[in-house]
N, C-alpha and C positions, 0 to 999 in steps of 0.2 A: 277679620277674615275677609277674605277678595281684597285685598290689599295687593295694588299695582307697584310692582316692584323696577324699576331699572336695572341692567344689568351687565348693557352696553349699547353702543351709541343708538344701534335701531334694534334694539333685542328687550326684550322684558318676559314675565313671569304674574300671574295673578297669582297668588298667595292663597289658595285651597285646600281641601281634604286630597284634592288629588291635581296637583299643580297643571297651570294650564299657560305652555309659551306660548308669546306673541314676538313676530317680526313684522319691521315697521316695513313695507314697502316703500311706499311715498307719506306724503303729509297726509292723506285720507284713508288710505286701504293697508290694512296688516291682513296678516296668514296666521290662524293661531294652528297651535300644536294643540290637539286634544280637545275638547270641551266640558271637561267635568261630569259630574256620575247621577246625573236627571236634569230634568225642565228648566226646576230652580236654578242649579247651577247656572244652565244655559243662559236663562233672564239675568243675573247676575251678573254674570259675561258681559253679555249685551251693553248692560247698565255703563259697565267698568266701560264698555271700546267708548258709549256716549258722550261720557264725560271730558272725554279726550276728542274729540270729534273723529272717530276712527270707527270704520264700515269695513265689515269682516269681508276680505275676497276667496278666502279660502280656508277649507277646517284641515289640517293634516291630523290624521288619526297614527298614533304609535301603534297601534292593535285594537282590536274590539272587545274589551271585558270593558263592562258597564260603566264602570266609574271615567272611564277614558272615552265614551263616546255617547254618555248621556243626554251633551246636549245638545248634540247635534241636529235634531226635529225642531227644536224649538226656532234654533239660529236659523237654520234655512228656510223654515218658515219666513222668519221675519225680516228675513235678508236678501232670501234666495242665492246663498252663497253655496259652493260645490265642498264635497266633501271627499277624501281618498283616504285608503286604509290598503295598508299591505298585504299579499299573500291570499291564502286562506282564510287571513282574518276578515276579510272583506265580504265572503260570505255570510259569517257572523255578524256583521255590523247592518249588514241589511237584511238578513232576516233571524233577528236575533235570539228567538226564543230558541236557536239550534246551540246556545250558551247552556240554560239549568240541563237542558238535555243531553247534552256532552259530557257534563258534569255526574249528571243523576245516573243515566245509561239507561236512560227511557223518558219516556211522557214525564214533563217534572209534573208532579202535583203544586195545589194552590200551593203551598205554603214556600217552592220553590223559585214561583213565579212574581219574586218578587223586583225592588229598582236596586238591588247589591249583583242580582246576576240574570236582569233582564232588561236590556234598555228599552226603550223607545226605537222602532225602525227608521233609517233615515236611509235617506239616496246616496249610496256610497259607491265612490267608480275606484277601478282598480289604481293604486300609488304604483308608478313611475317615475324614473328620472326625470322624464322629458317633462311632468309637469310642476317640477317644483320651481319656484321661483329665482330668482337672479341670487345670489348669496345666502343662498341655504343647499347643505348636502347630505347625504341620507346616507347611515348607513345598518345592515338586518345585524340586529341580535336578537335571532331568535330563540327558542327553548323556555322562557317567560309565558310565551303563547306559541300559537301555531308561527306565526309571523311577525315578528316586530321591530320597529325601525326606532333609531336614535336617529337625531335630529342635530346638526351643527352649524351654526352663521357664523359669517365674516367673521367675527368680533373676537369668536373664541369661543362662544359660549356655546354648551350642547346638552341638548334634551335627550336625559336617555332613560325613559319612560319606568318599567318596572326591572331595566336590566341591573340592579343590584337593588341588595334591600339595609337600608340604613341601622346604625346598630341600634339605637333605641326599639327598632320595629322588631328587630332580631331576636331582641333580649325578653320581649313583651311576648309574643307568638311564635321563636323558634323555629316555625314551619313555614316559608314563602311559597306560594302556590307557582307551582311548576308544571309541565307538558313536556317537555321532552330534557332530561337531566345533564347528558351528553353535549347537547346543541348549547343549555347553559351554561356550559363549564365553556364551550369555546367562545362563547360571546361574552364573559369575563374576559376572557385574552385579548378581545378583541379591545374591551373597553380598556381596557388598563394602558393600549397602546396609543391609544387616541391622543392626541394636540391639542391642548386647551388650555381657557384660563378659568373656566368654572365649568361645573357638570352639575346637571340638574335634572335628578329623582324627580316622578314623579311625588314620593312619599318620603315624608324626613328632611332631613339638614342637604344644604347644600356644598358643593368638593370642589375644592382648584387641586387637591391631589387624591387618583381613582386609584391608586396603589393599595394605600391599605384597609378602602374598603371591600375591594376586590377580595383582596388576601382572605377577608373576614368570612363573605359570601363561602369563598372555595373551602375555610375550615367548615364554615359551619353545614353545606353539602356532606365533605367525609365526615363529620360530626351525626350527621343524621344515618347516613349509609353503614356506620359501622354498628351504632344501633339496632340498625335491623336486622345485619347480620348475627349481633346476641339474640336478641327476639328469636329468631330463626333457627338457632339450636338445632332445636326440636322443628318439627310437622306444624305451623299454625293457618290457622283459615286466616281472611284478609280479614272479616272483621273484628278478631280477637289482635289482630295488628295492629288495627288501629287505635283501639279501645288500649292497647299497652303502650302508644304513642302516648295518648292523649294524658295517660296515666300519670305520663313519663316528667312531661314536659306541664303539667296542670291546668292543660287545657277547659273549656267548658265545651259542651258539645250542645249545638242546633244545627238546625238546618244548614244553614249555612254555610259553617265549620263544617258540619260533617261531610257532603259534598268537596268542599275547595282542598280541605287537609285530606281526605280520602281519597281523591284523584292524586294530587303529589303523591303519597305512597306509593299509590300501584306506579305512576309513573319510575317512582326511585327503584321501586322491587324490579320492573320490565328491566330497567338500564343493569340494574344489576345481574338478571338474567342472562342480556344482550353480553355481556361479561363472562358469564361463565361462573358467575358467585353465587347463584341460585337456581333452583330449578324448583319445576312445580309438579305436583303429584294428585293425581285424584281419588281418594276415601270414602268410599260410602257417600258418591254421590257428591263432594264437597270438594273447592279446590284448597289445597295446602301448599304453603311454600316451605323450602325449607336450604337454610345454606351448605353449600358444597362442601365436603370435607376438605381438610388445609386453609380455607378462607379464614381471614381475621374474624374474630367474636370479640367483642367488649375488650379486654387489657390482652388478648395473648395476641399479641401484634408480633411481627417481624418483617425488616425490612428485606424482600430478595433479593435486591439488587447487591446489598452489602454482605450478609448473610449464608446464603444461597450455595451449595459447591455448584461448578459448569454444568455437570448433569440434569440437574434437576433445578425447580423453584420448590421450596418449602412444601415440596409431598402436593404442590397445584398440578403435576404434569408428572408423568410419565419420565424414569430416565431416557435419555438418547438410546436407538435403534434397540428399547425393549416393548414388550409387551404383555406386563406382569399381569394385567387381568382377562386375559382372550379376549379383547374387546373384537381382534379381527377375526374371529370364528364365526361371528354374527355377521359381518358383513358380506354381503352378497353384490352389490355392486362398487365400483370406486369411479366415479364423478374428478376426472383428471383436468386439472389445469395443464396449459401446455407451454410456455414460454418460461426457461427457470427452474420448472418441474419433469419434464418428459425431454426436452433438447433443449441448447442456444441455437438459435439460429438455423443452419443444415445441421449442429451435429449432436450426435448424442447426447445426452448424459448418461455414463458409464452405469449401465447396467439396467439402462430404461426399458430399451426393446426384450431383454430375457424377463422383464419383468411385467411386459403384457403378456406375454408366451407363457408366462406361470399364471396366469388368472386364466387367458383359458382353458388349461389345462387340467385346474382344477374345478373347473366348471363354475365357475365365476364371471361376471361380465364386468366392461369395462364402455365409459364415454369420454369422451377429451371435450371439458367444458370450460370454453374461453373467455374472456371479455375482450378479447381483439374482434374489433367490429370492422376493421379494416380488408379482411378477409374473409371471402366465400366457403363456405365447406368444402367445395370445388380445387377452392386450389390448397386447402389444410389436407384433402386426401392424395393432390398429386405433387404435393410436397412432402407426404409420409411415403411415398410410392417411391419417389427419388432417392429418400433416404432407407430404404429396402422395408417396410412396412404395407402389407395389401389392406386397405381396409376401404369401408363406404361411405356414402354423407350420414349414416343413420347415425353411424358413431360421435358426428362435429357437433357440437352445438355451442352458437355464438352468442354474442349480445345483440348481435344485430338479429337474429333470427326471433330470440325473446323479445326485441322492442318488437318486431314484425308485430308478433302475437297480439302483446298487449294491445298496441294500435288498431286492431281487428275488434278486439273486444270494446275497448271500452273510448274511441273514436272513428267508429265507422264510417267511411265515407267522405273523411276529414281530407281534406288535402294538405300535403306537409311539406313543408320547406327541411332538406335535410340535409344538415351538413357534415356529408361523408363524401367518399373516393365513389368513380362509376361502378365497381365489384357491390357495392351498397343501394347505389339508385337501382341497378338489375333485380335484386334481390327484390327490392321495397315494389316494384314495379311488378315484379312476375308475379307477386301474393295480391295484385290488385288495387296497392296505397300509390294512388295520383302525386306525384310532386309537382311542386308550383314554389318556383322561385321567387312570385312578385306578389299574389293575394293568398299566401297559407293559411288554414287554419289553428295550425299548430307545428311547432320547430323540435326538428329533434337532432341532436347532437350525436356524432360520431370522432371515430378517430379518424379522422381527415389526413391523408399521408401526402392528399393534391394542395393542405389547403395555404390560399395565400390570404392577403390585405381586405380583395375585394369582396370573400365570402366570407369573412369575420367581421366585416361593416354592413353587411347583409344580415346576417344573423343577429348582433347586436340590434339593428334595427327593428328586427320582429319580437327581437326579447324587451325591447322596450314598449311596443305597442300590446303587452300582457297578455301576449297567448299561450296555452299553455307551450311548457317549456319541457321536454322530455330528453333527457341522455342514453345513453346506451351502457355505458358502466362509466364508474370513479377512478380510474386509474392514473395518478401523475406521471408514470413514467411506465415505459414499454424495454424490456429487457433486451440485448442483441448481443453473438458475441465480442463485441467491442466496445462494451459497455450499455446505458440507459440511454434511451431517447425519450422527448418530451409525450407524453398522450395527452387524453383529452383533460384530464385533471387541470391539465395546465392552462391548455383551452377553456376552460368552464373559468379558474382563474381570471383570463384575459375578457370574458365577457361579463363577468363579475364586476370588475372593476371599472367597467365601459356602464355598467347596465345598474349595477345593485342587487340583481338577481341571481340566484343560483339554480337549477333545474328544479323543479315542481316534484320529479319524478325519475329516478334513476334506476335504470332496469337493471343493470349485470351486478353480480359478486361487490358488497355482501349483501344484496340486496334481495329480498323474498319473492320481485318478480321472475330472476331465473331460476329459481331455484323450484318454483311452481312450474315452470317451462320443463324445465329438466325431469322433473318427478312425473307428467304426464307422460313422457318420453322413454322413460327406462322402465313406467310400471312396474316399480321396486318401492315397498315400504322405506318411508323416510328413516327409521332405526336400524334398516339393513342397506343403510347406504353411506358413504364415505366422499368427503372430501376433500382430496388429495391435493397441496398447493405450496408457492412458495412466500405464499405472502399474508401475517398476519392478518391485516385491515379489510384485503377482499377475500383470500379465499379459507379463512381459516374464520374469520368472522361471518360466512356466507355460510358454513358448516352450525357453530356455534351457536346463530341466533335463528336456523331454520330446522333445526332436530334431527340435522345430519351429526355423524362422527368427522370432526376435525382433525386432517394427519397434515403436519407442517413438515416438509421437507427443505435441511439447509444448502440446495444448492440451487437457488437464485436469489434473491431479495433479504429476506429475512437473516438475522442471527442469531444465536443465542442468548445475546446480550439483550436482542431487540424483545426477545421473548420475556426477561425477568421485568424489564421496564413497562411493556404492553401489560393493557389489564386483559384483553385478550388472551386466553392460554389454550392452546389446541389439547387434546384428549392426548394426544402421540409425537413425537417428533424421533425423523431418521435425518439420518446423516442427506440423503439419498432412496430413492424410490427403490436402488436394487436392494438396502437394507430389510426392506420389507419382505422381498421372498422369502425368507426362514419359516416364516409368518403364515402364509395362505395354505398350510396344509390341514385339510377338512379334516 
């Protein structure tokens, strides 16, 4: 055990419980990756760089769970060598007792507090590009943890920390601890595409091909998820879920276990939620999950895509322009997307405008809720004005008005570098958020319709020096009548790729902060309100995972087809918004 391994020409690996890379800088100074899961470890470490006449200049941490940055106190102690950890994890790494707490969902008691899910505090600065060294490149797969990076040298060789789990460990424990289920399934994709000649788990055997372990991880996620949805039949609490996991799979239950396997759960149960495959109910005081009717249970599987007639998916959704359960009799407001959904460009979509004139009419209200942050309320009302609609700003609500918000609450006073059009700095500016181009404190991302070279090498710039990072919504593409143009999706992309980083924080659709924006704004219970869109991923997912009613309309974005393939399923889907009118009579 600590067995120094070679790997390539300046690349190596010590041989541990929880593998620890080294890059050779020069003939005296390597960078390791990780440092093992306690003190020991760390001396251990030490010993190994000794032997070799090698002085650690840097610790790169993949993430902060314990066994990955153990030893990091010790090393710096004895080195005074710097340490960096990605994301969020970073908070965790230096103040770590916020680990069994995360875990537990409170004060951990002693027996939580131990060196499996408590390290040792060390001085840990935030990981960016700018500081990694000459022939090492980084890249997040996150969903393992809050933040986590793989790690790749020259050589070929890449560290990719807990982003898959080997089969031997699979087969033993079944259950790999997870944090966000979603972000793991894309950072499989991620790794599987990687260039290399070896890959290097943290835990287990090491791969020159990520293919079929990948495969293995992705079964064994739907492996777990469709379990639950058996489980879930019926009404069960969380900890009768767990206890049928552990049952399931012959687990032993301690502290430990129960904490690490109990957090994946709910994690798996929220994602399946965020789906539309579960939902949760309150009894007597107690919470219960229980799966959606139509969802897969244990053998009664079907595929929809293949399966399925065009109307419908297998009883998940609603057929096209019905409404077999009055779902719309409850609805008291409808929460409008507006590009796709309500017009292209200046012109209608046939049968939009008679179909605001039916909601007031029937004494229903209505808000046009966008994630174009490019435009003012200002000019969204006198461009309904032009297209023969009277309405007021009370009715627009943007992404940029929701980041406003946010920024108020929870960055006061923060100066912000913001990259949007002048319709955006006014805005940002009339609510009282100082911009500063050159000393921000925090960057936030818009749909820039001004922007060129020089304020994407601006912005990259502040996203590398780790402040926080704030978007205004996810959107890759912005609809027009002459087809799609790029938005900020594509931007966040392009500073991704520059940066490593992806926003901290993304305020619009499908995101909970407008949807908080908006619900203060309409003063309409979340169950008596509706969100009307043409686009599964924001506006039908901004419905689905905030306890709105999700209505997907097919005339922008979305298809049918895109609906059997999405796990995303709206409650309703119309051809078109004017489909809807039959519908709003109280």
């Amino acid at each position: 055990m600590y067995e120094l391994v070679q790997v390539g020409e300046r690349t190596y690996y010590i041989d541990c419980p929880s593998k620890i890379g080294i890059y050779r800088l020069d003939d005296e100074r390597v960078c390791l990756i990780d440092s093992g899961n306690d003190k020991d470890a760390g001396k251990k470490v030490l010993k190994v760089l000794a032997g070799k006449g090698w002085r650690p200049e840097m610790v790169l941490n993949t993430h902060s769970h314990a066994d990955h940055i153990g030893g990091n106190r010790v090393i710096q102690e004895r080195t005074g060598c710097r340490a960096y950890c990605p994301g969020l994890d970073r908070a965790f790494a230096k103040d770590t007792v916020l680990e069994p707490s995360f875990l537990y969902g409170g004060s951990p008691y002693k027996e939580l507090r131990n060196k499996f899910l408590l390290a040792q505090p060390s001085m840990v600065e935030e990981l960016t590009e700018e500081i990694l060294p000459e022939g090492i490149r980084m890249v997040r797969i996150d969903g393992h943890s809050f933040s986590m990076a793989a790690f790749g040298a020259e050589d070929g060789i890449w560290f990719v920390a807990d982003g898959v789990t080997g089969g031997a460990i699979m087969q033993k424990y079944h259950i790999s601890f997870m944090y966000d289920v979603g972000e793991f399934l894309r950072s499989l994709d991620k790794l599987e595409k990687l260039e290399g000649r070896l890959f290097i788990p943290s835990h287990g055997e090491t791969y020159t091909d990520m293919g079929p372990v990948v495969k293995a991880n992705q079964e064994k996620v739907r492996e777990i998820a469709d379990l639950l949805r058996g489980i879930c039949r019926e009404k069960v609490g969380t900890e009768d879920i767990i206890q049928k996991v552990f049952d399931k799979y012959g687990l032993g239950m301690d502290e430990n276990q129960y904490v690490l396997v109990g957090a994946t759960l709910r994690s798996y149960l929220s994602w399946m939620k965020a789906q539309g495959e579960m939902e949760t109910v309150f009894l007597g005081n107690r919470l219960y999950w229980h799966t959606l009717d139509g969802k897969k249970t244990g053998e009664d599987t079907c595929n929809p895509v293949e399966k399925c007639p065009p109307a419908a998916a297998c009883g998940t959704m609603e057929a096209v322009n019905q409404d077999r359960e009055g779902k719309l009799n409850d609805i008291d407001c409808f929460a409008l997307d507006m590009d796709g959904t309500i017009y292209l460009g200046e012109q209608w979509i046939e049968g939009a405008k008679e179909f605001l004139e039916e909601i007031q009419r029937v004494g229903k209200k209505y808000v046009f809720l966008t994630n174009n942050s490019s435009k003012s309320p200002e000019v969204y009302v006198e461009k309904l004005r032009r297209m023969g609609l009277e309405t007021g700003v009370d009715r627009i609500i943007t992404s940029g008005q929701a980041a406003i918000s946010y920024l108020l609450r929870n960055y006061p006073g923060k100066k912000v570098f913001l990259l949007g059009n002048d319709l955006l700095k006014a805005q940002f500016e009339k609510e009282g958020i100082v911009l500063d181009d050159e000393k921000p404190q925090a960057i936030v991302t818009a749909f820039d319709t001004t922007l060129d070279y020089g304020k994407l090498c601006k912005a990259c710039d502040f996203v590398r020096q780790g402040l926080p990072y704030i978007a205004t919504h996810p959107d890759y593409n912005c609809p027009t009548e002459s087809g799609f143009i790029p938005d900020i999706g594509a931007i966040h992309a392009f500073i991704h790729a520059s940066t490593g980083r992806y926003p901290d924080c993304i305020i619009g659709k499908p995101n909970g902060a407008i949807i908080d924006y908006l619900m203060e704004r309409v003063s309409v219970e979340r169950e008596r309100t509706a969100m009307v869109g043409d686009r599964l991923y924001t506006d039908i997912a901004a419905g689905k995972n905030n306890g709105l009613t999700g209505i997907l309309v097919l005339s922008g974005e979305a298809t049918l087809n895109d609906v059997r393939e999405s796990e995303i399923k709206p409650d309703l889907i119309f051809h078109s918004v004017k489909e809807i009118i039959p519908y709003l009579q109280r």
